[in-house]
C-alpha positions as CSV (number, residue, x, y, z in Angstrom):
1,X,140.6,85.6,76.6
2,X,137.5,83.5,77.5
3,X,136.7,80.1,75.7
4,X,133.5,78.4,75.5
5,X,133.6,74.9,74.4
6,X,130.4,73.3,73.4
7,X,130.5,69.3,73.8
8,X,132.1,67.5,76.2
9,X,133.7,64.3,74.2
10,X,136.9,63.4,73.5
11,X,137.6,66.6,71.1
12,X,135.8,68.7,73.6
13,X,137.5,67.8,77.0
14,X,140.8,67.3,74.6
15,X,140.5,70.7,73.8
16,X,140.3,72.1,77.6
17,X,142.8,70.2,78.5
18,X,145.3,71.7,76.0
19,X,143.9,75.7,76.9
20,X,144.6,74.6,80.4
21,X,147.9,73.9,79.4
22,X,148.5,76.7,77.7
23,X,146.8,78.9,80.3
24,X,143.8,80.1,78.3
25,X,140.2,80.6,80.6
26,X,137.9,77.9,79.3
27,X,134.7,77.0,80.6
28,X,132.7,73.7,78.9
29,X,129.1,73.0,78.2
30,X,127.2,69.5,78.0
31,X,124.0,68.5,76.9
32,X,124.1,64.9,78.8
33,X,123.2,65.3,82.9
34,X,126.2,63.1,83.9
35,X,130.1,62.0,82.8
36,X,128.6,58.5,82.8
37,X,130.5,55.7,80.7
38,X,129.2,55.2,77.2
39,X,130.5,53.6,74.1
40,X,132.3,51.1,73.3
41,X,135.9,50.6,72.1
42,X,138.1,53.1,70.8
43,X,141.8,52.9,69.1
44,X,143.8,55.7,70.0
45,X,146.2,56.6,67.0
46,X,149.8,57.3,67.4
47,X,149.5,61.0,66.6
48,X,146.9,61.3,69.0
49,X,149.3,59.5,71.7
50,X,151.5,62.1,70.7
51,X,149.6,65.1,72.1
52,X,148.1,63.1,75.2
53,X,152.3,62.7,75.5
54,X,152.5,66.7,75.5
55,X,149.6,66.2,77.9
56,X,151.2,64.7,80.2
57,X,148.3,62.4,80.1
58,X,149.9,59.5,78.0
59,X,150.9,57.2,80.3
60,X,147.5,57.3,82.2
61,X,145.7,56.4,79.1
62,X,148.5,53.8,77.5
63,X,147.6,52.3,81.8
64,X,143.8,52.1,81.2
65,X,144.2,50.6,77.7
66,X,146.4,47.7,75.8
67,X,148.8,48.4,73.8
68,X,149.1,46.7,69.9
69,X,151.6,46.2,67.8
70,X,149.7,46.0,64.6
71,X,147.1,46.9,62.5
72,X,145.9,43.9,59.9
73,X,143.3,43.5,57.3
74,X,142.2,39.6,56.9
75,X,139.7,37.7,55.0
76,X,137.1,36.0,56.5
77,X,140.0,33.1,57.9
78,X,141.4,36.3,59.6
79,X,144.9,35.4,57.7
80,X,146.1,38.6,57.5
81,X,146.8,40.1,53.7
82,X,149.1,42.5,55.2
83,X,152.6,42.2,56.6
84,X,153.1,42.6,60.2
85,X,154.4,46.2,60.5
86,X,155.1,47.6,63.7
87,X,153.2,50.6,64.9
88,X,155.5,52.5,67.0
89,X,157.4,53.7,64.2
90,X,161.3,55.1,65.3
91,X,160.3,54.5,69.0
92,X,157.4,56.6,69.0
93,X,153.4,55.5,70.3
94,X,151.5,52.3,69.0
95,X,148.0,52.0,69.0
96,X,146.7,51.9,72.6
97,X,142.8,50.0,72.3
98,X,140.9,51.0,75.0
99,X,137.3,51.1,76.3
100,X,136.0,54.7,75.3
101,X,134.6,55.2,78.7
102,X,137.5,54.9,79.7
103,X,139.5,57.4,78.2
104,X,136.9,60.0,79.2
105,X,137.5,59.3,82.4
106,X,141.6,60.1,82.3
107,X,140.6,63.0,80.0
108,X,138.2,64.3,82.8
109,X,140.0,63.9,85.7
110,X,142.6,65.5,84.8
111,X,141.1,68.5,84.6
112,X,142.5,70.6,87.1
113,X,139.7,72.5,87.6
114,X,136.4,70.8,86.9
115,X,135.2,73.8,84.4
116,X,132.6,72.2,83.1
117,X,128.7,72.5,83.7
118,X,125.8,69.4,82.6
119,X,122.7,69.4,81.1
120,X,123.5,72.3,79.5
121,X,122.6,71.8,75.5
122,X,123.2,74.0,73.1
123,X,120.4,76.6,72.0
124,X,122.5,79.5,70.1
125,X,124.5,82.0,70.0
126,X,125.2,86.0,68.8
127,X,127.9,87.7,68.1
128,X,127.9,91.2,70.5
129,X,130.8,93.2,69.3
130,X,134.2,91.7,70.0
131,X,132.2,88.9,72.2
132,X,130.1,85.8,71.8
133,X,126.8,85.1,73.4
134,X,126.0,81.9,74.3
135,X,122.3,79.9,75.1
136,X,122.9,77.1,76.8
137,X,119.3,75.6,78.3
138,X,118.3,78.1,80.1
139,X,121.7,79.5,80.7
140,X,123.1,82.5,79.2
141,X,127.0,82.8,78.7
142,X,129.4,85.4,77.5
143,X,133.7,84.6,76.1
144,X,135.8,86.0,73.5
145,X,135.5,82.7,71.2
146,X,133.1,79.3,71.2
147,X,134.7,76.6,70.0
148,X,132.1,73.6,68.6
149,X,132.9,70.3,69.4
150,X,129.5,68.9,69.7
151,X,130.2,66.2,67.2
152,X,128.5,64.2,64.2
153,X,125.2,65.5,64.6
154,X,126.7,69.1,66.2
155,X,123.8,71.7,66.3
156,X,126.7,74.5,66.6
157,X,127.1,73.3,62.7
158,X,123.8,73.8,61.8
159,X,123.7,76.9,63.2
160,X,126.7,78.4,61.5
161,X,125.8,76.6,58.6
162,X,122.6,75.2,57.7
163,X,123.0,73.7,54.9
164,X,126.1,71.8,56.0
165,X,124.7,68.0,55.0
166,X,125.9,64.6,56.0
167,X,126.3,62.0,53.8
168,X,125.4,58.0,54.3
169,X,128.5,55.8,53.3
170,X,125.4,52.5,52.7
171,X,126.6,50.9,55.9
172,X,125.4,50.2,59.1
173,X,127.5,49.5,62.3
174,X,127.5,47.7,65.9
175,X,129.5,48.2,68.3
176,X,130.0,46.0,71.6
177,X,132.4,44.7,74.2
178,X,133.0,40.7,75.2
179,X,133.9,39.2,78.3
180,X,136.0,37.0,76.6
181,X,140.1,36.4,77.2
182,X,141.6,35.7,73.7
183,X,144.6,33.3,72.6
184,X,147.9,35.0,72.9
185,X,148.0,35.5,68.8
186,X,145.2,38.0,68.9
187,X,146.3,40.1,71.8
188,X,148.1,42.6,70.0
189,X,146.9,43.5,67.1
190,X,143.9,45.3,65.7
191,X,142.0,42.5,63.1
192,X,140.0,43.7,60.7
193,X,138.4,40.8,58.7
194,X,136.5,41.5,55.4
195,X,133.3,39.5,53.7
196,X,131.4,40.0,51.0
197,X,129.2,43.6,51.6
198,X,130.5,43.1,55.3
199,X,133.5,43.4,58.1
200,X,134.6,42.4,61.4
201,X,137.0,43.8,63.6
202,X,138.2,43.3,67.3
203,X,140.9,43.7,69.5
204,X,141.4,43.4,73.3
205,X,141.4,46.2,75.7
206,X,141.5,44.5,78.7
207,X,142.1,41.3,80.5
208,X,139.0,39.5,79.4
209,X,137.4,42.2,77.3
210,X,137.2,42.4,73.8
211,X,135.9,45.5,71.8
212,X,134.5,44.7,68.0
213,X,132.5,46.1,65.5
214,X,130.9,44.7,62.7
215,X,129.9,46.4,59.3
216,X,127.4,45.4,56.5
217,X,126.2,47.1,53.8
218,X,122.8,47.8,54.3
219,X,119.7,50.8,54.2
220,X,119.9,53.0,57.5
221,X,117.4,53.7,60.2
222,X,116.9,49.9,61.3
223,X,116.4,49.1,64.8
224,X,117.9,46.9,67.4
225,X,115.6,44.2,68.5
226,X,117.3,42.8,71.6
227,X,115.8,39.8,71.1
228,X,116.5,38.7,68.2
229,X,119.6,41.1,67.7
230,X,122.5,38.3,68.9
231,X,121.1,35.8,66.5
232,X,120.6,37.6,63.2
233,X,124.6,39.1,63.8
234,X,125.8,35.3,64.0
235,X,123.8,34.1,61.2
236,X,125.2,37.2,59.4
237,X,129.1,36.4,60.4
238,X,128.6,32.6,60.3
239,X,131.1,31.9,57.6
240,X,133.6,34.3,59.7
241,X,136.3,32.1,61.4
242,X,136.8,31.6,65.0
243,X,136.6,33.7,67.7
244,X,134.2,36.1,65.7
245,X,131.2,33.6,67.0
246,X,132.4,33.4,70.3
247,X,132.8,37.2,70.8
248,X,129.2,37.6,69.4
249,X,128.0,35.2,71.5
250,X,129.9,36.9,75.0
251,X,128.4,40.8,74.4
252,X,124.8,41.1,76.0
253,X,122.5,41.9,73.7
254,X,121.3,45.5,75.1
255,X,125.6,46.2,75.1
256,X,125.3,46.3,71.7
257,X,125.3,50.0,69.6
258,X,124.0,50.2,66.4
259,X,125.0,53.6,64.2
260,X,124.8,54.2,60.3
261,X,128.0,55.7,59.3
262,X,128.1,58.9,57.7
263,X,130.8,61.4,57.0
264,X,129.9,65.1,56.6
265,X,130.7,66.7,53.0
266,X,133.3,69.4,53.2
267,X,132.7,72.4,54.7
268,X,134.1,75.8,52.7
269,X,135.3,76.5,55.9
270,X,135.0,75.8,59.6
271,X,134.7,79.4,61.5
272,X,132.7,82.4,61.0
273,X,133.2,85.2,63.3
274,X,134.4,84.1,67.0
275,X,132.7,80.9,66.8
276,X,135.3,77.8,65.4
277,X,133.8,74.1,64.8
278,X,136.4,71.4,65.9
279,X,136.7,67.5,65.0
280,X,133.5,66.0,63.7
281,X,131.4,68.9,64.3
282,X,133.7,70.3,61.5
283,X,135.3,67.4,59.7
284,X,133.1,64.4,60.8
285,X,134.8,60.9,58.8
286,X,133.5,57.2,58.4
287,X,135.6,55.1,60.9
288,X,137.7,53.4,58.5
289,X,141.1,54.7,59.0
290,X,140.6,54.8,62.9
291,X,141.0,58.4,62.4
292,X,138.0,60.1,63.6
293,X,139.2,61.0,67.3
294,X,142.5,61.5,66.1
295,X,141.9,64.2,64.2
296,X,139.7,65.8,66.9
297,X,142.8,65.7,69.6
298,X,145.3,66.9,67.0
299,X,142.6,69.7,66.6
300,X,142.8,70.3,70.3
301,X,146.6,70.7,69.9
302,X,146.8,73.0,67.1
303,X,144.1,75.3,68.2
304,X,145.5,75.8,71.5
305,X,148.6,76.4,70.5
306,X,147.5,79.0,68.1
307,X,145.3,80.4,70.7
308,X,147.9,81.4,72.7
309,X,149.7,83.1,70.5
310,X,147.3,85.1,68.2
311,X,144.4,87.2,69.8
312,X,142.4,88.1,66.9
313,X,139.8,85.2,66.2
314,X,139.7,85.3,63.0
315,X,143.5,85.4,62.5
316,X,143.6,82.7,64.5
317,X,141.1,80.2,62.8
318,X,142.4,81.0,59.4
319,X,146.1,79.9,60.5
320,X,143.9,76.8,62.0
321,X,142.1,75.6,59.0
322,X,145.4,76.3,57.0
323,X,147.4,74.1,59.2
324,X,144.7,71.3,59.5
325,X,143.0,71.2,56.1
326,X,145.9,69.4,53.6
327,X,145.5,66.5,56.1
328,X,142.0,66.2,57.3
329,X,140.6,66.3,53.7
330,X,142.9,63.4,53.1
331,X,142.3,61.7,56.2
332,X,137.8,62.0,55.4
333,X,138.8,61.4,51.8
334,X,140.6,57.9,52.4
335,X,138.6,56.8,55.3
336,X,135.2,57.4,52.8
337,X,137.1,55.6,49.6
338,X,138.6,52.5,51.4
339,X,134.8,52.0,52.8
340,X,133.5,52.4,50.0
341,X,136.2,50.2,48.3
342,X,136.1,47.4,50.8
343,X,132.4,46.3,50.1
344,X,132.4,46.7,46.3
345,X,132.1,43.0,45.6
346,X,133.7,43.4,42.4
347,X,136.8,45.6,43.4
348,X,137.4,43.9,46.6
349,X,139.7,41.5,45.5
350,X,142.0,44.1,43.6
351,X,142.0,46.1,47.2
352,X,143.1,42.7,49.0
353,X,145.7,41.8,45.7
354,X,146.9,45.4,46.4
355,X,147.5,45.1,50.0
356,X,149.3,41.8,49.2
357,X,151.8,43.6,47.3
358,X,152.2,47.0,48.9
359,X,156.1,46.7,50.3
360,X,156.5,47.3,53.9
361,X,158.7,50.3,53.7
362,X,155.4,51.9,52.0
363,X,153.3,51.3,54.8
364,X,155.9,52.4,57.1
365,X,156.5,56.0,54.8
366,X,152.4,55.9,54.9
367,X,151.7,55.7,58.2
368,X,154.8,58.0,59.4
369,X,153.1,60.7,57.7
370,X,149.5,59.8,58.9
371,X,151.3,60.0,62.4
372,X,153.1,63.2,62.2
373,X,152.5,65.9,65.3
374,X,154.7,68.5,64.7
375,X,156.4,69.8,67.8
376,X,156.6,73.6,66.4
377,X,154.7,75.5,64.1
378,X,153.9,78.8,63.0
379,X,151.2,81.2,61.4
């Protein structure tokens, strides 16, 4: 068996790292010339801790990151709502926050054979008996499957299915990194901090490097102006306390990303024929649950797995989507309601009274199952 993996991000390099594991032939295909470092910050859940663990990768990335203890919703004092629980539930992974760059690079290099060829976008493909033909560029390739991880915008979707749609949650995002060294209180947890139609979130994933993002409710297709682009974000989180200012004020101006966030509306399903979509090429979410690249790495794990034990494609990605649906329709579902939710003006304060008086042993049942990796399963 020969895999093709279109895209190679996190859920793309994820993905050959598990077929390498498993011994499965993979080759990858990316559309940018160079593994350069983009992004900006990243939390890696638990559950995706738990397959870079069966990696043998964990440690690297848990090395290159910072570890926190907690996750915390606050109002614009940053007083947290919620109780303190700690993530690394019955001894198991915490969050590790880590520049996304970052993690690329551990995912990459640990490649064992660097099966992956650049500037290489995806065209097509055709299905020719049993096989799949693949345009890449100028390149023509032939495997038993292609797997599409080629994310939000993946053109692997839109070729399976066209009418697949995405859908705009009403808010626009930045993204950026300070060179900033927080007081000890902030430096292990996640804070996200909650206005009216807006939010503000940061933690540390380095020594003196902070990674935020900040959400408002607003149209989409704006622009960055550099220029002026540091001094409308402070005006905007001006009544935020202290250090939202400061880490504004530390992130260059042209650091900064902007993306309007959009989750794709469910798919009826995610293969057809030998090709299979995989994280947000097939289940793209808003951000909101810190699930997004999560999802994609426990997609790496399942499908793998499967892989190596079913030969028929199409056997193969129905015991996929039947392992991986339940959970990622919850997962898109939650994430797009508790955005949604957060920047209704009106139902904001019954969210907040709500986390007040969730019990701890809730949150802990909660995110156990949000967490779960199972070790075995079957089709």
């Amino acid at each position: 068996m020969k895999v093709i993996i279109a895209g190679a991000g996190i859920t793309g390099l994820t993905t050959a790292l598990s077929l390498q594991k498993m011994g499965i032939p993979f080759h990858i295909y990316e559309k940018a010339p160079r593994m350069e470092p983009v992004g900006a910050g990243i939390w890696v859940a638990p559950n995706a801790m738990k397959v870079f663990e069966w990696l043998d990768i964990a440690r690297e990335v848990k090395q290159a990151g910072v570890q926190l203890d907690r996750v915390q919703i606050a109002g614009r004092d940053l007083k947290p709502l919620n109780p303190a629980v700690n993530l690394a539930i019955d001894g198991g992974y915490s969050i590790t926050s880590i520049h996304r760059a970052r993690l690329q690079e551990v995912l990459y290099h640990n490649l064992s054979a660097k099966k992956i060829s650049l500037n290489k976008a995806y065209v097509n493909h055709e299905q020719t008996g049993n096989q799949v033909k693949v345009t890449f560029g100028n390149t023509e390739v032939t495997g038993d499957i292609l797997l599409g991880a080629d994310g939000l915008h993946s053109i692997v979707r839109n070729h399976l299915f066209p009418d697949a749609k995405l859908r705009y949650s009403g808010q626009t995002c930045w993204r950026g990194v300070a060179k900033i060294r927080l007081d000890d209180h902030f430096r292990s947890s996640c804070i996200e901090s909650w206005g009216r139609r807006k939010r503000f979130g940061f933690s540390v994933i380095g020594d003196s490097e902070v990674y935020w993002f900040a959400v408002k409710s607003m149209a989409p297709h704006g622009n960055n102006d550099s220029a002026t682009l540091k001094e409308k974000l402070l005006d905007t989180f001006s009544d935020f306390a202290e250090p939202v200012s400061s880490i504004i004020n530390r992130t260059p101006p042209d650091k900064i990303i902007r993306h309007d966030l959009y989750d794709l509306k469910r798919l009826d399903r995610w293969h057809t024929g030998n090709v299979c979509l995989l994280g947000d090429a097939a289940h793209a979410m808003t951000p909101n649950m810190g699930q997004g690249a999560a999802q994609g790495v426990e997609d790496a794990y399942y499908i793998s797995n499967i892989l190596s034990k079913v030969a028929d494609p199409a056997k193969a990605f129905a015991c996929f989507e039947n392992h991986r649906r339940k959970k990622v329709d919850l997962v898109v579902n939650n994430s797009w309601r508790f955005g949604q939710l957060s920047h209704n003006p009106l139902l904001q304060p019954l969210i907040k009274a709500g986390i007040r008086m969730t019990p701890k042993k809730i949150l802990i049942k909660q995110m156990q199952e949000l967490y779960a990796v199972p070790e075995k399963f079957s089709c």
